[in-house]
C-alpha positions in Angstrom: 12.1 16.1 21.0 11.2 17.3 17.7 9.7 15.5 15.0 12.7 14.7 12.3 12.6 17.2 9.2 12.0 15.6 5.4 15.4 15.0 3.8 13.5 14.0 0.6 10.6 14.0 -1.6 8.9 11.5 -3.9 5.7 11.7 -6.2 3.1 9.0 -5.5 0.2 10.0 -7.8 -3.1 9.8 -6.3 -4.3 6.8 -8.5 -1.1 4.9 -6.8 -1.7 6.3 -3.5 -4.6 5.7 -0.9 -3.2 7.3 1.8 -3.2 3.9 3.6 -0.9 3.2 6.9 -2.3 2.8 10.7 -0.1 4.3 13.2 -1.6 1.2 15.4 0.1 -1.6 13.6 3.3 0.6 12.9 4.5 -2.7 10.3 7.4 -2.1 7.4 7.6 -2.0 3.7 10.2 -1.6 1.1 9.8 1.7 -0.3 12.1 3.9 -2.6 14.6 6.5 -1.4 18.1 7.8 -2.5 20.8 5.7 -2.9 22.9 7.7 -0.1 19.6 7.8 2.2 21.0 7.4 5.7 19.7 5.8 9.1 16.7 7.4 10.3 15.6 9.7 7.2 12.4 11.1 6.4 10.7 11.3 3.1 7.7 13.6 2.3 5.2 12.5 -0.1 4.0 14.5 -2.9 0.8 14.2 -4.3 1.2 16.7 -6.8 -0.8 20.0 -8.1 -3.4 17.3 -9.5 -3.7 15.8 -5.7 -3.7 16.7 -2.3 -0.2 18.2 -1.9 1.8 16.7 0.9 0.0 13.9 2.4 2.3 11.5 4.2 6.0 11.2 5.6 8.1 8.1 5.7 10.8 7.5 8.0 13.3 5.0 7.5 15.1 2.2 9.5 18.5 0.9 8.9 17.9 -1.7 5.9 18.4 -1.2 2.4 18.3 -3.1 -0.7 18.8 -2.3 -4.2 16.6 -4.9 -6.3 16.7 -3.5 -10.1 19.1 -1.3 -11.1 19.3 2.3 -9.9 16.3 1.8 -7.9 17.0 2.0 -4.1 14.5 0.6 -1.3 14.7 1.3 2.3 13.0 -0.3 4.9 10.5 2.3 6.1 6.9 3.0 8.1 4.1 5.4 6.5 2.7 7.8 8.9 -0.6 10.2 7.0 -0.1 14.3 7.5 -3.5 14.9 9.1 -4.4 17.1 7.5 -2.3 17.4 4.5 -0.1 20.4 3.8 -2.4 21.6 0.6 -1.2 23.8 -1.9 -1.8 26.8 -0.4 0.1 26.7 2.6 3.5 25.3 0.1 2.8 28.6 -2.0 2.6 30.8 1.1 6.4 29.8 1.2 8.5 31.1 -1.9 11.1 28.5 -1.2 8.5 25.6 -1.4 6.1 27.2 -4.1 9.0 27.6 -6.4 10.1 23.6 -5.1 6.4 22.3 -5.5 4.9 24.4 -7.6 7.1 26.0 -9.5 9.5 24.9 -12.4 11.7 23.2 -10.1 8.3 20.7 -9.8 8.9 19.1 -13.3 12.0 17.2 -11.2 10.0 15.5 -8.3 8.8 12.8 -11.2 10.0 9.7 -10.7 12.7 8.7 -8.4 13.0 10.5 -4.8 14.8 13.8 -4.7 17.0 15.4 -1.7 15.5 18.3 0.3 17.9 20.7 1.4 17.9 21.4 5.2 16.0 24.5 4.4 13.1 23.2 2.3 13.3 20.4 5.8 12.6 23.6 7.8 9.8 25.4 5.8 7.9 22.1 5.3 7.9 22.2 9.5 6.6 25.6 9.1 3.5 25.3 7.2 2.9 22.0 8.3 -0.4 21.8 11.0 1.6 19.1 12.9 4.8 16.6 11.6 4.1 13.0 13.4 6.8 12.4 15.6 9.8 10.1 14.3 8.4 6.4 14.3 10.6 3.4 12.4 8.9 0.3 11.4 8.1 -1.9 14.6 8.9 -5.7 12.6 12.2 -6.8 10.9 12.0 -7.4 6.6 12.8 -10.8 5.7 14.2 -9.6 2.2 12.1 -11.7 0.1 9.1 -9.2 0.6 7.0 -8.7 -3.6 8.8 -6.0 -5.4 6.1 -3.6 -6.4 6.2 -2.2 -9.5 4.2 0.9 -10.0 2.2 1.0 -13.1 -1.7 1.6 -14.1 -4.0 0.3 -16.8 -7.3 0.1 -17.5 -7.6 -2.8 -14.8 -7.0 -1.2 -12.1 -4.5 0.4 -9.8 -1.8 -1.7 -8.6 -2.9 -5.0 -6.4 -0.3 -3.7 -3.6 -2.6 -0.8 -3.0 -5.5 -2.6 -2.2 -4.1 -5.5 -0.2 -2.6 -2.9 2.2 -6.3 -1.4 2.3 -7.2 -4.6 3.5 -4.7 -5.6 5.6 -4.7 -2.1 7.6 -8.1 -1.5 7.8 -10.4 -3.4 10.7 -13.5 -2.7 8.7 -12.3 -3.9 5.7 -11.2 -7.4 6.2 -14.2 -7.5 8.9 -16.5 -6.8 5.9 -14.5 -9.3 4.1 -15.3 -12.2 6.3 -11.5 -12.5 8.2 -12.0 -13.6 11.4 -8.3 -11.5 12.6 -6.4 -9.2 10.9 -5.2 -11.1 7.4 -1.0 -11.0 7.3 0.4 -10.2 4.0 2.3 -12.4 1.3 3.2 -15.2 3.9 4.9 -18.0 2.6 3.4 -21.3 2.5 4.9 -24.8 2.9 4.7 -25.6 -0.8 6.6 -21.8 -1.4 3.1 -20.5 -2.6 2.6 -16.8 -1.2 -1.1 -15.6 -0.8 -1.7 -12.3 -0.7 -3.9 -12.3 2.6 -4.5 -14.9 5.0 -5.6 -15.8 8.4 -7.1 -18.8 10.4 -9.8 -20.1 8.1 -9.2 -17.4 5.4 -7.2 -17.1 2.3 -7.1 -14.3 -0.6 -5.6 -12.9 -3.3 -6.3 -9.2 -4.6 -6.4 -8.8 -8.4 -6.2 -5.6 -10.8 -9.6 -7.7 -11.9 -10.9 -11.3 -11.2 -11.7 -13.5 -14.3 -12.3 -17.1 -15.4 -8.2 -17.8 -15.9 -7.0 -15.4 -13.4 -7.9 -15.7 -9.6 -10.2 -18.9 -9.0 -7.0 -21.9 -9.7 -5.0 -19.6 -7.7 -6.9 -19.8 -4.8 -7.9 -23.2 -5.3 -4.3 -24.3 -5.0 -4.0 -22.3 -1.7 -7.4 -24.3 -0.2 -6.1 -27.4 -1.3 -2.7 -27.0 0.5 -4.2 -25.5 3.9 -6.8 -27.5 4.1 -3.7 -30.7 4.1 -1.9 -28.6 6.5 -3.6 -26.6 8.5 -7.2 -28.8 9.0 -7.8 -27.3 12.3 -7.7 -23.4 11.0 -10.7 -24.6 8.8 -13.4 -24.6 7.5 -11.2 -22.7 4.9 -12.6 -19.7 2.4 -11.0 -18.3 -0.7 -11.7 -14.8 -1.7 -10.7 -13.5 -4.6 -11.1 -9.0 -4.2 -10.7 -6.8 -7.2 -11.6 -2.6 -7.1 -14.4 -3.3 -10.1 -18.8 -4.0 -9.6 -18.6 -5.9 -12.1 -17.9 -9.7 -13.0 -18.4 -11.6 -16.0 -20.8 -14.8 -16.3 -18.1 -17.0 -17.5 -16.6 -16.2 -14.1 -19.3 -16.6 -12.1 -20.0 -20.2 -13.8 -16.1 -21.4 -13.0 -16.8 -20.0 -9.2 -19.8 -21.8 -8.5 -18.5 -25.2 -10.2 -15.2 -24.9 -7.7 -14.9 -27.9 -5.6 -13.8 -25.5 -2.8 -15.8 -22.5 -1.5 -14.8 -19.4 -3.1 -15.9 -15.9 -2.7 -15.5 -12.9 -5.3 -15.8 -9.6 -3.8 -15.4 -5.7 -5.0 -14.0 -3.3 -2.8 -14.3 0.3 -4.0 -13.6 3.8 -3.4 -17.0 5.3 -2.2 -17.4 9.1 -0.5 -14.8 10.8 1.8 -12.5 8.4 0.9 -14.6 5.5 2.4 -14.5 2.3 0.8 -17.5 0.3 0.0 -17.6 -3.6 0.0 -19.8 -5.8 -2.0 -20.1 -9.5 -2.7 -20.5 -10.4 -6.4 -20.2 -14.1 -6.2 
């Protein structure tokens, strides 16, 4: 069978995008489409003429939700183009040059827009190799974090990150997780960490400081270690993208009662992300 065509297109700029998503895990996650997006759609993601071009295709379950106004989610899997379809190959096409690159380009900010069926068909064309149609293997539980995308000086968004980490063996390896870490899993008291697994507990911030991160985490140790004793000995990490951390917040780390860890993660060469302990 062949792989589904894109139906639509959305702009993830590269600071919001990592290119994250293993084909070996295969798990969900709310992400935006049209309102009238049917069952078993495709969306293409655009990087942009400032990024790779199209890097990555999302194909989409039954589920919906709608949880702001005019903004539609649909339950869907990331699967990477490998390689991406760079800019060359969409201006060997007219019809996607003038789409992509063109003027028609200025309209691919912000929400998703439809592909017609023959923009579907040229993006096949030029493409090395579409993945095969594959829908998220797990089931959303509709209370899953909203994600807002939106930059500042701190950092890229925390949701970009903690799926780094949660998809990537040598990341929460390097981390200290003894298993893959499952994301924003709701504890007894309703408290949601970011990351967690037996013995481990973590929360990804834009950046770590003296009043945001260490109580966080401390409140997460001080419920698991009540409720889960034989998971333990338990560690808090607290992971931001930055080399850096201030003294103040190394002094309120190493007067925590509970063992606590600070760590950056950061984007290194080829794409390759380096890990270092800073407390």
């Amino acid at each position: 069978m062949d792989p589904p065509l894109p139906t639509q297109a959305a702009t993830w700029l590269p600071p919001n995008y990592t290119g994250a998503g293993d084909p070996d895990i295969g798990e969900g996650e709310w992400l935006r489409c049209l309102k009238e997006t049917g069952p078993t759609e495709r969306l293409v993601v655009w990087e942009g003429v400032a990024g790779r071009g199209l890097v990555a295709v999302v194909d989409f379950a039954k589920q919906r939700r709608t949880p702001t106004t005019r903004v539609h989610e649909g339950w869907g899997r990331l699967q990477r183009l490998s390689p991406p379809i760079g800019l060359d190959a969409l201006a060997s096409e007219p019809l996607l040059a003038e789409r992509f690159l063109g003027r028609r380009a200025r309209g691919l900010q912000g929400s998703p827009n439809r592909l017609s069926v023959e923009e579907g068909e040229a993006i096949a064309r030029v493409a090395v190799r579409l993945p095969p149609q594959a829908l998220p293997v797990d089931e959303p539980t509709y209370d899953e974090e909203i994600i807002y995308w939106a930059g500042d000086l701190n950092g890229p968004p925390e949701a970009v990150l903690e799926h780094d980490i949660h998809t990537t063996r040598r990341l929460w390896n390097a981390l200290g997780f003894r298993s893959a870490p499952l994301k924003q899993r709701r504890l007894p008291s309703g408290r949601r960490p970011d990351l967690i697994a037996p013995g481990t507990v973590a929360d990804v911030k834009r950046r770590v400081s003296k009043i945001d991160g260490p109580a966080q985490v401390e409140g997460y140790l001080e419920e698991l270690i009540a409720t889960r004793p034989a998971d333990g000995p338990w560690l808090g990490l607290l992971v931001h993208r930055h080399d850096d951390l201030d003294e103040a917040t190394r002094e309120r780390i190493a007067e925590s009662p509970y063992r606590l860890a600070v760590w950056a993660v950061r984007d290194g060469r080829l794409g390759r992300r380096s890990v270092r302990r800073l407390a």
